[in-house]
DRENNUDREN-610122 format. One record per residue: residue number from 1; x, y, z of N, C-alpha, C, O, CB in turn. Coordinates in steps of 0.1 Angstrom, whole numbers, always signed. Glycine has a CB too. Layout:
<sites>
<num: NUM, n_x: X, n_y: Y, n_z: Z, ca_x: X, ca_y: Y, ca_z: Z, c_x: X, c_y: Y, c_z: Z, o_x: X, o_y: Y, o_z: Z, cb_x: X, cb_y: Y, cb_z: Z> $
...
</sites>
This chain:
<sites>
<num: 1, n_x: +108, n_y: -325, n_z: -34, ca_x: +99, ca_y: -321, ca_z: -23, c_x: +97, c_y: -306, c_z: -22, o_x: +106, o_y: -299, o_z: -26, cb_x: +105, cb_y: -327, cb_z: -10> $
<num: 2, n_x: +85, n_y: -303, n_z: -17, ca_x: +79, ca_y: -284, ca_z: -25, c_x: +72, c_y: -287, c_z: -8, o_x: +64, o_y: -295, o_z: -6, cb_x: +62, cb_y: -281, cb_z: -45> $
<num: 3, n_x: +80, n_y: -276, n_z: +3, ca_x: +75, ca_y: -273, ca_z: +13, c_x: +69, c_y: -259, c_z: +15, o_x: +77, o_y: -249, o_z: +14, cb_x: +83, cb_y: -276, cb_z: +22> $
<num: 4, n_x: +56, n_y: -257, n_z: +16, ca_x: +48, ca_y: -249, ca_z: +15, c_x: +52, c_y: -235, c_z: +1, o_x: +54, o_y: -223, o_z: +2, cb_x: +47, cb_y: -245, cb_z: +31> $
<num: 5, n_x: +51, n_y: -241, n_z: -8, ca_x: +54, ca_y: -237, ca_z: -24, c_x: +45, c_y: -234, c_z: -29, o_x: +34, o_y: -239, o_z: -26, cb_x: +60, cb_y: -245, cb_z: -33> $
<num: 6, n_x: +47, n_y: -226, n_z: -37, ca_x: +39, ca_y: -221, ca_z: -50, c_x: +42, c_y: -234, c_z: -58, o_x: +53, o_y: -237, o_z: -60, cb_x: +46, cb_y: -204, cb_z: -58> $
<num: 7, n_x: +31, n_y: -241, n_z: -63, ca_x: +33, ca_y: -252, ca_z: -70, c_x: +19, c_y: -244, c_z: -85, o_x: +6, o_y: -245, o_z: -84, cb_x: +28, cb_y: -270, cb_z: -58> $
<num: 8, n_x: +26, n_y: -239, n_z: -96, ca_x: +18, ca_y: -236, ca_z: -107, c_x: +5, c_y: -228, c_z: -99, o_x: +7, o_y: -217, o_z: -92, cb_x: +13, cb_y: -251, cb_z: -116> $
<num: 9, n_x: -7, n_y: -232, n_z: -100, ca_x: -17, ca_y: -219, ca_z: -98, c_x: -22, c_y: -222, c_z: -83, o_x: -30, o_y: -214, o_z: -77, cb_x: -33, cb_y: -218, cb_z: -111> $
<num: 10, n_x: -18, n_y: -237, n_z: -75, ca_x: -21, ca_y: -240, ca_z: -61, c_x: -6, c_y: -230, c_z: -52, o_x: +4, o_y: -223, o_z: -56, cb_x: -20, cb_y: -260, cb_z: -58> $
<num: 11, n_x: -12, n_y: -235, n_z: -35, ca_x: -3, ca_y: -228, ca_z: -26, c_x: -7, c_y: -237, c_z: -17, o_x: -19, o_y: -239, o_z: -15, cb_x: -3, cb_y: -214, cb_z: -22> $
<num: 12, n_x: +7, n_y: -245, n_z: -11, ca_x: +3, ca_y: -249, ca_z: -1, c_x: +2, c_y: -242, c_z: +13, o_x: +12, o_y: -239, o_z: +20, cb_x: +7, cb_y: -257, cb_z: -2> $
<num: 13, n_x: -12, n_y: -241, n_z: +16, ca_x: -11, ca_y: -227, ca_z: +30, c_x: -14, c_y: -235, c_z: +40, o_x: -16, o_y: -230, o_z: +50, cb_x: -25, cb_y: -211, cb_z: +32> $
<num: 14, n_x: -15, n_y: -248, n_z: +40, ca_x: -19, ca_y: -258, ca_z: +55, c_x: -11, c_y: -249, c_z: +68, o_x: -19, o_y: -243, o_z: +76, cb_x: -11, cb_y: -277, cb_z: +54> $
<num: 15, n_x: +0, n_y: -249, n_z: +69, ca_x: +6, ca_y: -240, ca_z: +73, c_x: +10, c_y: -226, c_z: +84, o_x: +16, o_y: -221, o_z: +93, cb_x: +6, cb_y: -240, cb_z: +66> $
<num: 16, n_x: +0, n_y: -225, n_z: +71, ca_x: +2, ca_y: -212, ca_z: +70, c_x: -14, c_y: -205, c_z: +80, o_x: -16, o_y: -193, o_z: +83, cb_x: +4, cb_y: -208, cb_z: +51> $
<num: 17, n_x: -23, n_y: -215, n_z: +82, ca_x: -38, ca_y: -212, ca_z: +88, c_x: -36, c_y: -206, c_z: +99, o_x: -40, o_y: -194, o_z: +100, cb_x: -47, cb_y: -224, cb_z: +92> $
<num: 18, n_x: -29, n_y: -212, n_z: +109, ca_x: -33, ca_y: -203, ca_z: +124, c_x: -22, c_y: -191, c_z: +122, o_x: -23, o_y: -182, o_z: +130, cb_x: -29, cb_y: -213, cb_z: +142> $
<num: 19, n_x: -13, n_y: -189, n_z: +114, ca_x: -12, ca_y: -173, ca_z: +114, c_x: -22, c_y: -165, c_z: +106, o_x: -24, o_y: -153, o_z: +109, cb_x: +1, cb_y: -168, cb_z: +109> $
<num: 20, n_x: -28, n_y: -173, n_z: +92, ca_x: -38, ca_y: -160, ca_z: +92, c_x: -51, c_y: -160, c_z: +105, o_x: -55, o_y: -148, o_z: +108, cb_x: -47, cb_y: -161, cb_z: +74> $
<num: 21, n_x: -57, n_y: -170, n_z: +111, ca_x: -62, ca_y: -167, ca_z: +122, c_x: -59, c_y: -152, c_z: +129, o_x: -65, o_y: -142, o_z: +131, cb_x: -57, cb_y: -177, cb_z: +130> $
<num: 22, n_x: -49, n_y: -156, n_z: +130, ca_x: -43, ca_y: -143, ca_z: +142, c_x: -42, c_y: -137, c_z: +132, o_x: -52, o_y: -143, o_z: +128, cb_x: -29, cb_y: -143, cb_z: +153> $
<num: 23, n_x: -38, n_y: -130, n_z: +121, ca_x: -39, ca_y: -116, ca_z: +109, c_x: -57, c_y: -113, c_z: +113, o_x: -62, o_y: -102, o_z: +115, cb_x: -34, cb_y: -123, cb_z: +87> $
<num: 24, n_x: -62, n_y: -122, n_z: +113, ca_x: -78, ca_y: -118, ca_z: +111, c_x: -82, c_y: -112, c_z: +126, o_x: -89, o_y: -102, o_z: +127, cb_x: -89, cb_y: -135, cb_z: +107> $
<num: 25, n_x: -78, n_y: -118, n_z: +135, ca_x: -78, ca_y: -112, ca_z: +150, c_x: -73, c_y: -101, c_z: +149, o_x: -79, o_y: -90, o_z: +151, cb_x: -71, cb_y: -119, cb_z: +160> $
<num: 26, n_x: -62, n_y: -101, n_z: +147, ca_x: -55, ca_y: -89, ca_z: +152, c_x: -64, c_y: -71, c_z: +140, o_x: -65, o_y: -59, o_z: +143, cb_x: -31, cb_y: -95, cb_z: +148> $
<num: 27, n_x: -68, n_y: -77, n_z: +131, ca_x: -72, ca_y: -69, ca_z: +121, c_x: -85, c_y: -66, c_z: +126, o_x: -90, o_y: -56, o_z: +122, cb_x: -71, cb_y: -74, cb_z: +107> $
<num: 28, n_x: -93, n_y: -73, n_z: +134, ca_x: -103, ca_y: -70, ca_z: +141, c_x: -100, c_y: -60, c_z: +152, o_x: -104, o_y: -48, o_z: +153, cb_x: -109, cb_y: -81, cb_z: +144> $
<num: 29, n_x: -91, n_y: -67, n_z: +162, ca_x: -89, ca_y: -56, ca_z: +170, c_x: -82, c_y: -42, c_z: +169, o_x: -80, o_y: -34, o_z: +178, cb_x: -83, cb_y: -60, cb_z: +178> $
<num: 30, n_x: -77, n_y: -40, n_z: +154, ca_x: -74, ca_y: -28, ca_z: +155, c_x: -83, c_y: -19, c_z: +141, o_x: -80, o_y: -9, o_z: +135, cb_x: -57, cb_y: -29, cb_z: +156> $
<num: 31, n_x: -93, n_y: -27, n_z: +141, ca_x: -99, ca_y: -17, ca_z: +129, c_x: -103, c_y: -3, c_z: +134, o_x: -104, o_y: +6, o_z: +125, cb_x: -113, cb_y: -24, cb_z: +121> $
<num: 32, n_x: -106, n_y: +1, n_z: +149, ca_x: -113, ca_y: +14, ca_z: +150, c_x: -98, c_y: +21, c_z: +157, o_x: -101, o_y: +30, o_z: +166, cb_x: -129, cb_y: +13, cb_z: +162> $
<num: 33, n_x: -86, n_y: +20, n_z: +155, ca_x: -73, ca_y: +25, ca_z: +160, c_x: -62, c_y: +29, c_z: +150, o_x: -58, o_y: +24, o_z: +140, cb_x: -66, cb_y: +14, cb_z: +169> $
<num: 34, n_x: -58, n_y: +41, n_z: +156, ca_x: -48, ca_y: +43, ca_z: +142, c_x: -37, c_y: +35, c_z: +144, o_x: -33, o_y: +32, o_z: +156, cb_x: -41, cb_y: +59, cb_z: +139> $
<num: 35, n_x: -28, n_y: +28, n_z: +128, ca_x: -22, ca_y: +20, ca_z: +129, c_x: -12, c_y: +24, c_z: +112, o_x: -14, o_y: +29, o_z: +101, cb_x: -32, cb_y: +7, cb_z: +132> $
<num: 36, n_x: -3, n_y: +19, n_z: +117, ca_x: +10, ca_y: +22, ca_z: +105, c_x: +14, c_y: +10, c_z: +101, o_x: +20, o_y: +3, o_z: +110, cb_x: +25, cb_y: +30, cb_z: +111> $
<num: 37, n_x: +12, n_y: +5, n_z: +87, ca_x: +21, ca_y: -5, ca_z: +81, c_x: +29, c_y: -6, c_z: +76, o_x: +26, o_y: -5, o_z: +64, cb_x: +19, cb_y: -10, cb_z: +77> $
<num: 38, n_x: +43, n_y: -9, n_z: +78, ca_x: +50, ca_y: -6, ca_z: +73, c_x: +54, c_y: -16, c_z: +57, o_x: +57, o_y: -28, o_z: +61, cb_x: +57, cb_y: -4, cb_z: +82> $
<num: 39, n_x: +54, n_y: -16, n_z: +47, ca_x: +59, ca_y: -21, ca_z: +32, c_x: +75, c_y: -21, c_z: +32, o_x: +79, o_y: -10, o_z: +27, cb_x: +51, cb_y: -11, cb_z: +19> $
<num: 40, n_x: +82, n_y: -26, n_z: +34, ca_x: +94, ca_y: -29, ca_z: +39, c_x: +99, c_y: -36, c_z: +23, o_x: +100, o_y: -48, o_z: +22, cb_x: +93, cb_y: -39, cb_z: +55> $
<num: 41, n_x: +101, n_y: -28, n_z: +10, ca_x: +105, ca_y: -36, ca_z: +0, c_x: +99, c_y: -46, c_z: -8, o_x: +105, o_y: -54, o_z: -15, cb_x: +111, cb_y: -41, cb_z: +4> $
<num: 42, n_x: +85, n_y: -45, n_z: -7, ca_x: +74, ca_y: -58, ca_z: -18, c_x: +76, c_y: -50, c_z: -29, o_x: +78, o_y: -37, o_z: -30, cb_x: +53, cb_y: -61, cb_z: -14> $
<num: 43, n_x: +75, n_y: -60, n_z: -38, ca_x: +77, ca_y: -56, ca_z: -56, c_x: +63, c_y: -63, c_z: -60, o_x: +53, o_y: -65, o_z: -54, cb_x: +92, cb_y: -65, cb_z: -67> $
<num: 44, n_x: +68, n_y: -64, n_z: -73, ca_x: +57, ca_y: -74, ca_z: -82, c_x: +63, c_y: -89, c_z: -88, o_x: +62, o_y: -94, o_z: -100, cb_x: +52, cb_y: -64, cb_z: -97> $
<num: 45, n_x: +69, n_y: -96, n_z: -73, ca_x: +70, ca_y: -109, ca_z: -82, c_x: +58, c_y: -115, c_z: -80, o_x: +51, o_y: -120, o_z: -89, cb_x: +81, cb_y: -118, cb_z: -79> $
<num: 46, n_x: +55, n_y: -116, n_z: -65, ca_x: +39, ca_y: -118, ca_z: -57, c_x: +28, c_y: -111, c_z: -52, o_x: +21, o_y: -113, o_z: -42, cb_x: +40, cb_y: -123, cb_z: -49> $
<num: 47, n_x: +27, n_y: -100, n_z: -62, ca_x: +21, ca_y: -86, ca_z: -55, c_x: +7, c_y: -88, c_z: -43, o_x: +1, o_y: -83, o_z: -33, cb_x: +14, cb_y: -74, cb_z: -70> $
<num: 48, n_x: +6, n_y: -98, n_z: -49, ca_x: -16, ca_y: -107, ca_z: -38, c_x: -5, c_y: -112, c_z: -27, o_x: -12, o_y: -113, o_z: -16, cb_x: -31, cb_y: -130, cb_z: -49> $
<num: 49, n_x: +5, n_y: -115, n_z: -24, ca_x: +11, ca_y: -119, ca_z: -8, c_x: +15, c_y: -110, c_z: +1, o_x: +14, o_y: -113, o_z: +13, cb_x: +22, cb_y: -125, cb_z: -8> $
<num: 50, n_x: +20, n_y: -96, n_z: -4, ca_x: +22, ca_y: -88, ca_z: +6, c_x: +15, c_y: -75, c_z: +3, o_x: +7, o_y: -69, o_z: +10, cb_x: +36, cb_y: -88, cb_z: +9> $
<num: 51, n_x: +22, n_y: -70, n_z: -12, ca_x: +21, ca_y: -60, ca_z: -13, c_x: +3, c_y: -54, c_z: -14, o_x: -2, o_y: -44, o_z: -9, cb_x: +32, cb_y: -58, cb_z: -23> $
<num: 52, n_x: -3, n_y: -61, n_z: -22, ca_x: -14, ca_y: -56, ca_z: -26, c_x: -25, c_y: -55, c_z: -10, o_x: -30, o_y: -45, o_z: -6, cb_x: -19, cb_y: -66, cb_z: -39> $
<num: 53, n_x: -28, n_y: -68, n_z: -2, ca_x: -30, ca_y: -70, ca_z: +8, c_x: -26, c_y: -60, c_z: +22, o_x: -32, o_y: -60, o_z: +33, cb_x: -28, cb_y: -80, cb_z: +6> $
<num: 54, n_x: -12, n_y: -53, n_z: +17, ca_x: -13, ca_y: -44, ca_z: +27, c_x: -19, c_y: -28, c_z: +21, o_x: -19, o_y: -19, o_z: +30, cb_x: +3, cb_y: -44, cb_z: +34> $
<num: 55, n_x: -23, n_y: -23, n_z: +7, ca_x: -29, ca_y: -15, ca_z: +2, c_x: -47, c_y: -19, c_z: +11, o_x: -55, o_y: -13, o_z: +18, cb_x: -26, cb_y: -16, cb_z: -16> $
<num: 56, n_x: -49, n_y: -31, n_z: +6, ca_x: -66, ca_y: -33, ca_z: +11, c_x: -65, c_y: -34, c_z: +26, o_x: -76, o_y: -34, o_z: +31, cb_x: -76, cb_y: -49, cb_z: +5> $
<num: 57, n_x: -54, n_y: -35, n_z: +35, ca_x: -58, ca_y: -33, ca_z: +49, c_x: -58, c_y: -18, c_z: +47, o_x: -68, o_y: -12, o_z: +52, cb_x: -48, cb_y: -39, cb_z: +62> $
<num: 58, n_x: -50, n_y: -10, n_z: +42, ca_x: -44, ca_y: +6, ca_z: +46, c_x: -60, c_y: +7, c_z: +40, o_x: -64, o_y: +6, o_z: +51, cb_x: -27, cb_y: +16, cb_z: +36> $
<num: 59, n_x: -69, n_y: +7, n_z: +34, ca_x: -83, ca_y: +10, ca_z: +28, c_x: -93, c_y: +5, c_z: +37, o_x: -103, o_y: +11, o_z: +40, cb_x: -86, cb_y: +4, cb_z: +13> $
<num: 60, n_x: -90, n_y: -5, n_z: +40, ca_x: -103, ca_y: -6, ca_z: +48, c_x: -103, c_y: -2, c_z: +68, o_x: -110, o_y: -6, o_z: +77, cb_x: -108, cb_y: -23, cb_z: +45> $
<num: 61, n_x: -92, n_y: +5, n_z: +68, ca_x: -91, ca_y: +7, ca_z: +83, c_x: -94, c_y: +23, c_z: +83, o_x: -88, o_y: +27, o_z: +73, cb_x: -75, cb_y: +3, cb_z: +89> $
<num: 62, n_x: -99, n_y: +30, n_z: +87, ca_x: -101, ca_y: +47, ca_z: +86, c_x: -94, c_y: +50, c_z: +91, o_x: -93, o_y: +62, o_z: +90, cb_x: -110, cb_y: +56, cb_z: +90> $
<num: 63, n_x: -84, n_y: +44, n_z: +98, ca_x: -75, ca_y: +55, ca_z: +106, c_x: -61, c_y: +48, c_z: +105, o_x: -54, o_y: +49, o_z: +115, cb_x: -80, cb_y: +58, cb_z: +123> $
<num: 64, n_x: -58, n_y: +44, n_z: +97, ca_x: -45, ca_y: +30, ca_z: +87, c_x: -39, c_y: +40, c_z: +80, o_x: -46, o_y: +48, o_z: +74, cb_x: -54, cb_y: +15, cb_z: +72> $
<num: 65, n_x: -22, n_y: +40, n_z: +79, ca_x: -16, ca_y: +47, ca_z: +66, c_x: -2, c_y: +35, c_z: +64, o_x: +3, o_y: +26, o_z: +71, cb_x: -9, cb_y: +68, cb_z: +71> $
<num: 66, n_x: -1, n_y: +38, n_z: +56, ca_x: +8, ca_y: +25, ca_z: +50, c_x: +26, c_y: +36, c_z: +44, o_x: +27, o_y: +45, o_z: +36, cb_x: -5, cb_y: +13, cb_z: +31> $
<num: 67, n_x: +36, n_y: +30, n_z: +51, ca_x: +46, ca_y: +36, ca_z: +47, c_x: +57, c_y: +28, c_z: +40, o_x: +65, o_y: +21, o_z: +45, cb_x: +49, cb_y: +42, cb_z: +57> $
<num: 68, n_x: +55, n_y: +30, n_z: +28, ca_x: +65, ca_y: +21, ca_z: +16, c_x: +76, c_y: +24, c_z: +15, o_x: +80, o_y: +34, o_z: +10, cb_x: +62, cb_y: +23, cb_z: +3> $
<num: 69, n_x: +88, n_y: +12, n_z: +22, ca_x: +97, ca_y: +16, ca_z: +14, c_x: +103, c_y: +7, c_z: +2, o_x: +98, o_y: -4, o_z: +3, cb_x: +106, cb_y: +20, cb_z: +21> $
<num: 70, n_x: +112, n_y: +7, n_z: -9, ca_x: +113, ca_y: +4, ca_z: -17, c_x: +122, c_y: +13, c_z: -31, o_x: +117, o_y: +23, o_z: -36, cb_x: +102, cb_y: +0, cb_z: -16> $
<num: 71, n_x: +133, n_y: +9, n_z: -34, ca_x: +140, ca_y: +15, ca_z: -43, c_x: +136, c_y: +14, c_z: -55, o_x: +143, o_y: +22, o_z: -63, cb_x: +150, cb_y: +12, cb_z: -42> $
<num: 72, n_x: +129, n_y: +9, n_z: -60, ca_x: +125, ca_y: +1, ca_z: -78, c_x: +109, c_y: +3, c_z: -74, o_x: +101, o_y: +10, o_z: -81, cb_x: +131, cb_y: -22, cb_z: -83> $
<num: 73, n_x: +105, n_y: -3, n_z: -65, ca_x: +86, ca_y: +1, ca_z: -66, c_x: +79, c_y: +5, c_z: -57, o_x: +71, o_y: -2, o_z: -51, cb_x: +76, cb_y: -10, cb_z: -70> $
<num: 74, n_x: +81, n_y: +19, n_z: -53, ca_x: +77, ca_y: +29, ca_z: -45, c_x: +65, c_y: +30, c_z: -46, o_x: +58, o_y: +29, o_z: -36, cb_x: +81, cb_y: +39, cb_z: -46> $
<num: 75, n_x: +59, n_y: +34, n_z: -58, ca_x: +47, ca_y: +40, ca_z: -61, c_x: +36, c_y: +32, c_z: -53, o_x: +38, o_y: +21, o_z: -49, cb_x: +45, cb_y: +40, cb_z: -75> $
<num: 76, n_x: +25, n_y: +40, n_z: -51, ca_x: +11, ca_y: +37, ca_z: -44, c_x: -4, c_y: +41, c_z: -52, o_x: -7, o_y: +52, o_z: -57, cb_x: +11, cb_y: +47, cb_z: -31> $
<num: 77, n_x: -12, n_y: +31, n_z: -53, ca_x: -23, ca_y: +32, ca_z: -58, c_x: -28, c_y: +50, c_z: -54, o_x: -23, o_y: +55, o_z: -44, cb_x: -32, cb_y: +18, cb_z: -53> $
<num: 78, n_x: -37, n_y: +56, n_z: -61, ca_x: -40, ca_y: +73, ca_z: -59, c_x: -54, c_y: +66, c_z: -52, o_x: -62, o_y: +75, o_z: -54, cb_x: -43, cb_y: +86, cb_z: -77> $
<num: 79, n_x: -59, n_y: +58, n_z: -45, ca_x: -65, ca_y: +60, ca_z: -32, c_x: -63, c_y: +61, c_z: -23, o_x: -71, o_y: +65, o_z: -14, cb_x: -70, cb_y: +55, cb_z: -29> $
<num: 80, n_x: -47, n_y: +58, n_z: -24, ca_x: -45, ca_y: +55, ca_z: -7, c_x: -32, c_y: +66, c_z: -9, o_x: -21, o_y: +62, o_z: -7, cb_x: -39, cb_y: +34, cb_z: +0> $
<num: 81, n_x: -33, n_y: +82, n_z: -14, ca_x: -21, ca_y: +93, ca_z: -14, c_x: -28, c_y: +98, c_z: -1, o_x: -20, o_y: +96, o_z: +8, cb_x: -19, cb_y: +105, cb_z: -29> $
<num: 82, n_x: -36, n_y: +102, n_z: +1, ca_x: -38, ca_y: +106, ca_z: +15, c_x: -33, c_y: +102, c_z: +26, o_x: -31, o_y: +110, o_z: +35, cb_x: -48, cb_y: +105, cb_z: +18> $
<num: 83, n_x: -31, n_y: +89, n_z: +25, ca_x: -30, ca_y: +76, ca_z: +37, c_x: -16, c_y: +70, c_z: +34, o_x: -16, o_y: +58, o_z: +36, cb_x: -44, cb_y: +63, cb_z: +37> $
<num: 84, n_x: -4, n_y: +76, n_z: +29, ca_x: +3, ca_y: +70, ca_z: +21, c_x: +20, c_y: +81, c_z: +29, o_x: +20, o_y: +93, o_z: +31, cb_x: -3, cb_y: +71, cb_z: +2> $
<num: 85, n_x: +27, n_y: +74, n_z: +30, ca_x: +43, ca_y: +79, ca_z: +28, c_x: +50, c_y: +64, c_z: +13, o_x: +48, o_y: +52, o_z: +13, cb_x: +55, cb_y: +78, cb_z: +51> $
<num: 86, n_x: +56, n_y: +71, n_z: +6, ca_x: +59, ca_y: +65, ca_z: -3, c_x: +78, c_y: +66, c_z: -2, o_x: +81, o_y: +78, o_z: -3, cb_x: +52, cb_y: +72, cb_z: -16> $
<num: 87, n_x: +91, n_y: +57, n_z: -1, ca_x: +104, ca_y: +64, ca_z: +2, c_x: +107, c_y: +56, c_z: -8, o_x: +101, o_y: +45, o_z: -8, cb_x: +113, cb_y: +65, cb_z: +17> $
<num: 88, n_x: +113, n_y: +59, n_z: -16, ca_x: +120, ca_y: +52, ca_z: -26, c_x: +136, c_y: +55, c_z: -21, o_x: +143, o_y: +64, o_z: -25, cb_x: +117, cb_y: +58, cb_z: -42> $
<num: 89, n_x: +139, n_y: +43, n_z: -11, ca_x: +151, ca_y: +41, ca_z: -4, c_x: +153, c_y: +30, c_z: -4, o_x: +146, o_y: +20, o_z: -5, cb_x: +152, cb_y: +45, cb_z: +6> $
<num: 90, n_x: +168, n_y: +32, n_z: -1, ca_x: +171, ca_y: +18, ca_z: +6, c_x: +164, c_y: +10, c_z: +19, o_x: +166, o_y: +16, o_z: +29, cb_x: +183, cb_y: +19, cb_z: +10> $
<num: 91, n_x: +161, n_y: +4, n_z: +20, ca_x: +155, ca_y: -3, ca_z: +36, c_x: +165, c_y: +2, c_z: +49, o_x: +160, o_y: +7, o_z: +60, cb_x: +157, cb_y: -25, cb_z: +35> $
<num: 92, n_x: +177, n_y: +0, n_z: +47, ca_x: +185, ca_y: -5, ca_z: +58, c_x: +186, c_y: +13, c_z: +61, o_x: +180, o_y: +18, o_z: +70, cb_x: +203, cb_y: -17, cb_z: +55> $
<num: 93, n_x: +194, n_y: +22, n_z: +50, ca_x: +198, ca_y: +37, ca_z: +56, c_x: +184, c_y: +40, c_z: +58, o_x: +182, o_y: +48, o_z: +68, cb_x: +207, cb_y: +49, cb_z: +44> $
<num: 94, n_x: +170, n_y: +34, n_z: +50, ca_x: +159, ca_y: +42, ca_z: +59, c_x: +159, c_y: +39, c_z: +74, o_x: +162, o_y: +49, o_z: +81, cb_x: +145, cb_y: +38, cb_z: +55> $
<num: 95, n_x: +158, n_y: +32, n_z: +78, ca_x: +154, ca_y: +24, ca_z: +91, c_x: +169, c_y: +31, c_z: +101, o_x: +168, o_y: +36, o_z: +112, cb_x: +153, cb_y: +2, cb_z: +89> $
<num: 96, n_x: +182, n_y: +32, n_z: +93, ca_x: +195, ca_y: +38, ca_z: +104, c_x: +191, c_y: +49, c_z: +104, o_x: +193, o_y: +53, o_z: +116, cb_x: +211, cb_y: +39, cb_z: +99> $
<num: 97, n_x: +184, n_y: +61, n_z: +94, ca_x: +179, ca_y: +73, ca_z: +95, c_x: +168, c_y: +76, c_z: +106, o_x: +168, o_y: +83, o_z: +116, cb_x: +174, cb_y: +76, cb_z: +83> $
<num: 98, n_x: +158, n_y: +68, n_z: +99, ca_x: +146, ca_y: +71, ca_z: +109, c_x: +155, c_y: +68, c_z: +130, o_x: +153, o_y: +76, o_z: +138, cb_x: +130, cb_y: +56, cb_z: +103> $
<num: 99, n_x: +162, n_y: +56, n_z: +132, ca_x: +169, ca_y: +52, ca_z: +143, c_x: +174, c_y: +63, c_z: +148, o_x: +172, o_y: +65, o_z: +160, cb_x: +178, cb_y: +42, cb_z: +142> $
<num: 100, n_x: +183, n_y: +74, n_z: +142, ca_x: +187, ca_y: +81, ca_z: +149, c_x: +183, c_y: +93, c_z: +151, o_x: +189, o_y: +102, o_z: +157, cb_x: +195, cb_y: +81, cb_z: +146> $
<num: 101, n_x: +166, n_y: +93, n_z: +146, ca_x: +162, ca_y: +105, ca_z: +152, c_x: +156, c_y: +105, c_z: +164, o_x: +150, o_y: +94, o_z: +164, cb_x: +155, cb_y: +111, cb_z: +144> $
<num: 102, n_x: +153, n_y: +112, n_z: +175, ca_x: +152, ca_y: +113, ca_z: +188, c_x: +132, c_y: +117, c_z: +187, o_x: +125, o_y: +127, o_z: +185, cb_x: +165, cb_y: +125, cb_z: +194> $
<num: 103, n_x: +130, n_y: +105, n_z: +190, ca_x: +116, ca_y: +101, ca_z: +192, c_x: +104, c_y: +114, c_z: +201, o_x: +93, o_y: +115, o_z: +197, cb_x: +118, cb_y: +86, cb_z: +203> $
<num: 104, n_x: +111, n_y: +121, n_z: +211, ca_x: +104, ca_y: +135, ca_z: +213, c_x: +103, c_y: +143, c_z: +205, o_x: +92, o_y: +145, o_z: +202, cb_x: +108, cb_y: +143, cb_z: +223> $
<num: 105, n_x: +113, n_y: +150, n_z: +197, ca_x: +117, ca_y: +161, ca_z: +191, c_x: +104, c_y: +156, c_z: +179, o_x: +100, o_y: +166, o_z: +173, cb_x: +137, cb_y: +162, cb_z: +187> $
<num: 106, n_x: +98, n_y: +144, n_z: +175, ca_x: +90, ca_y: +141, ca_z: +160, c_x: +79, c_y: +140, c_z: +169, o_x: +74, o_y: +149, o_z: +163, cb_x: +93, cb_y: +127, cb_z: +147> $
<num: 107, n_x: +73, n_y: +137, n_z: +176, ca_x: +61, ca_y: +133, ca_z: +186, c_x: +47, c_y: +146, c_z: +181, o_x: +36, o_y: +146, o_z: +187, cb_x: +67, cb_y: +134, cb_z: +207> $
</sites>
């Protein structure tokens, strides 16, 4: 039994509909707002599930920057260096780093 799996070149997304619903909403309401996504560790086992799809939101929003982190695949397409923080870190000491810095003092 294959619950919502990659089965060869299908997916089962039944599932999976009313959250892209709301991805499509929510991407409506914020296309004219600046907005940070964060890449929290996507590689290339499934790059079209997370990773690539959050490069074409960071592109098609004008006011979108996308902040990668990731120890092994940092790198960012050279359209989106403008619109880009790239950390080739760990996830967890990024996120304890960024936590302890005091939210006025960076504003």
């Amino acid at each position: 039994m294959f619950i919502n799996a990659r089965i060869h070149s299908s997916f089962i997304d039944v599932e999976h509909q009313a959250e892209y619903q709301n991805l499509m909403t929510w991407l409506n309401d914020v296309v004219d707002k600046k907005v940070v996504l964060l890449d929290l560790g996507s590689g290339f086992n499934t790059p079209t599930e997370i990773r690539i799809p959050m490069e074409q939101i960071a592109m098609a929003i004008p006011e979108a920057h996308l902040v990668r982190v990731n120890l092994e695949n940092e790198d960012i397409t050279m359209e989106l260096e403008s619109k880009s923080v790239c950390l080739k870190q760990d996830i967890a000491s990024c996120i304890q780093g960024l936590s302890a810095l005091d939210p006025v003092d960076h504003i």
